[in-house]
N, C-alpha and C positions, 0 to 999 in steps of 0.2 A: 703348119704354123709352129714358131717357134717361142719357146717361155723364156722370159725373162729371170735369172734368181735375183733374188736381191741383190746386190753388190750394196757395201756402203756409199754411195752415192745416187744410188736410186729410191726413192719408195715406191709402196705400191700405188699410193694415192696421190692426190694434186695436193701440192703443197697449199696452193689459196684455197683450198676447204680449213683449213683451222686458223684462225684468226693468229697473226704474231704475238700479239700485246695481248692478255685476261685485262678486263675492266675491273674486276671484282665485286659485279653487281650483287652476287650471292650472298656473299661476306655480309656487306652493307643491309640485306633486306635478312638474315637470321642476326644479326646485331639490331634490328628494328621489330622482331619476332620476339626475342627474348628479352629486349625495353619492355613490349607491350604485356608481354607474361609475367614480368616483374613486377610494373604498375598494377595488374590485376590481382596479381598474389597477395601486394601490398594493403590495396583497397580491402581485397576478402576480409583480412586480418586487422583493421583496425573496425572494419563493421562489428567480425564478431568481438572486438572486446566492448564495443561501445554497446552491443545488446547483450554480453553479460551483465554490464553497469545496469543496464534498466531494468535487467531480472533480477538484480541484487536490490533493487531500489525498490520495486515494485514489493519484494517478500520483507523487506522490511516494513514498510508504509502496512502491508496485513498482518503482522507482527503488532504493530500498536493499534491499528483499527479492533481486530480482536481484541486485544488487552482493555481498549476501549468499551466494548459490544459486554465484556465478561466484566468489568466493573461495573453498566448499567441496571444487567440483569441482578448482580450480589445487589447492589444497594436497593433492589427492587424486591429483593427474596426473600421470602419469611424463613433466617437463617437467625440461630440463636448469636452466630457471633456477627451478625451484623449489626453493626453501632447505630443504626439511622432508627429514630423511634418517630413513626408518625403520627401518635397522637401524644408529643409533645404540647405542654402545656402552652400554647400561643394568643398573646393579645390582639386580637382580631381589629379594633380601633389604633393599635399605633403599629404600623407598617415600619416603622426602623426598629422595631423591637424584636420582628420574627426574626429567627434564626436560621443562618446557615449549616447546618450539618455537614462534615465531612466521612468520608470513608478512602484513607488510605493504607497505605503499604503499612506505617508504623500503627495502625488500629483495628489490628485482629482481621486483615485484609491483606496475610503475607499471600503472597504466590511462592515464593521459590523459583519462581519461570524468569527468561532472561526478557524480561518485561517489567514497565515499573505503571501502575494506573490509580489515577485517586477519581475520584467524585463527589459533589457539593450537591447538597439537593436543599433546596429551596421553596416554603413556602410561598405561593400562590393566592388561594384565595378556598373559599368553600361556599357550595351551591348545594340550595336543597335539590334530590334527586323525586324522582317520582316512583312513588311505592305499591306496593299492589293491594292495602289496603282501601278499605272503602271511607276509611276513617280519615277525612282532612289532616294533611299534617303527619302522617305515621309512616311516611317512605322513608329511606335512607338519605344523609347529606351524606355529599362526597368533601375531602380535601384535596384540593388538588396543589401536586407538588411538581418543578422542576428539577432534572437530575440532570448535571452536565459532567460528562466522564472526560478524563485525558487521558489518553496513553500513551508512551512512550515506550521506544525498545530500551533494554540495558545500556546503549553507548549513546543513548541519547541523541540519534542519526535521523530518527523519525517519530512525528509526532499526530494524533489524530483524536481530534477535540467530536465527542460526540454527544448530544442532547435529549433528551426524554421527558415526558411527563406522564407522570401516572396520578391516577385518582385512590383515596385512599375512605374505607367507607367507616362516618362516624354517627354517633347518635342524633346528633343536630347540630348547625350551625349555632353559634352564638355562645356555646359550652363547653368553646375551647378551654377558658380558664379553671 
């Protein structure tokens, strides 16, 4: 048996094993591979700045909730520079007379912190309590007061209104004045 060498007009294989014309199916399907990695890349990137915005939103919103929570509790505290005096001299028969108190930023209620919070407290009413003597009449009266605090952060982005009442204990009812 005799070998062929190549000459330039021979190959070794069938010419109809390789197609004349490429379609350029390949081309077409990594042009439709690198669309969909694009799209996806894209999508990654605006989720995570949209759940940066709600982790920004969210630390602000407890930013005034605290400022909030920490005004309730000051105007609750037996602190000397707390303005709120609850045994305030109050007219028990005329209800537009009792008074609003406030405790803000400008009334001995600085923070320094990038937070700004006031709160109003509000008489209520007073109710004899039950005491533990035997003697009719010798328990404690409570007053009871409503405290509504606001907080706000420093740029004023976020705000959270929060509400308390506390009982506040006095001699008796009707000795307000």
């Amino acid at each position: 048996m005799k070998l062929k060498m190549n000459t330039p007009g021979h190959l070794p294989f069938k010419a109809s094993a390789m197609p004349l014309r490429q379609a350029g199916v390949v081309l077409i399907m990594a042009l439709v591979m690198l669309t969909v990695l694009t799209l996806i890349g894209v999508s990654s990137m605006s989720s995570s700045t949209l759940e940066m915005k709600v982790a920004g939103n969210m630390q602000q919103h407890m930013v005034a909730f605290q400022a909030a929570q920490s005004r309730l509790a000051f105007a609750s505290a037996d602190d000397p520079a707390n303005p709120i005096d609850y045994l305030i001299a109050i007219d028990v028969t005329d209800p537009s007379s009792w008074p609003v108190q406030t405790c803000n930023v400008g009334q001995g209620c600085n923070n320094g912190a990038g937070w700004v919070a006031a709160a109003e407290v509000s008489y209520i009413s007073c109710a004899k309590g039950f005491g533990n003597s035997l003697q009719s009449g010798k328990g404690f009266s409570y007053r009871t007061f409503e405290i509504v605090a606001t907080g706000e952060t420093a740029a004023l982005s976020s705000r959270s209104v929060q509400a308390s009442g506390i009982r506040y204990p006095v001699k008796g009812c009707g000795d307000e004045i």
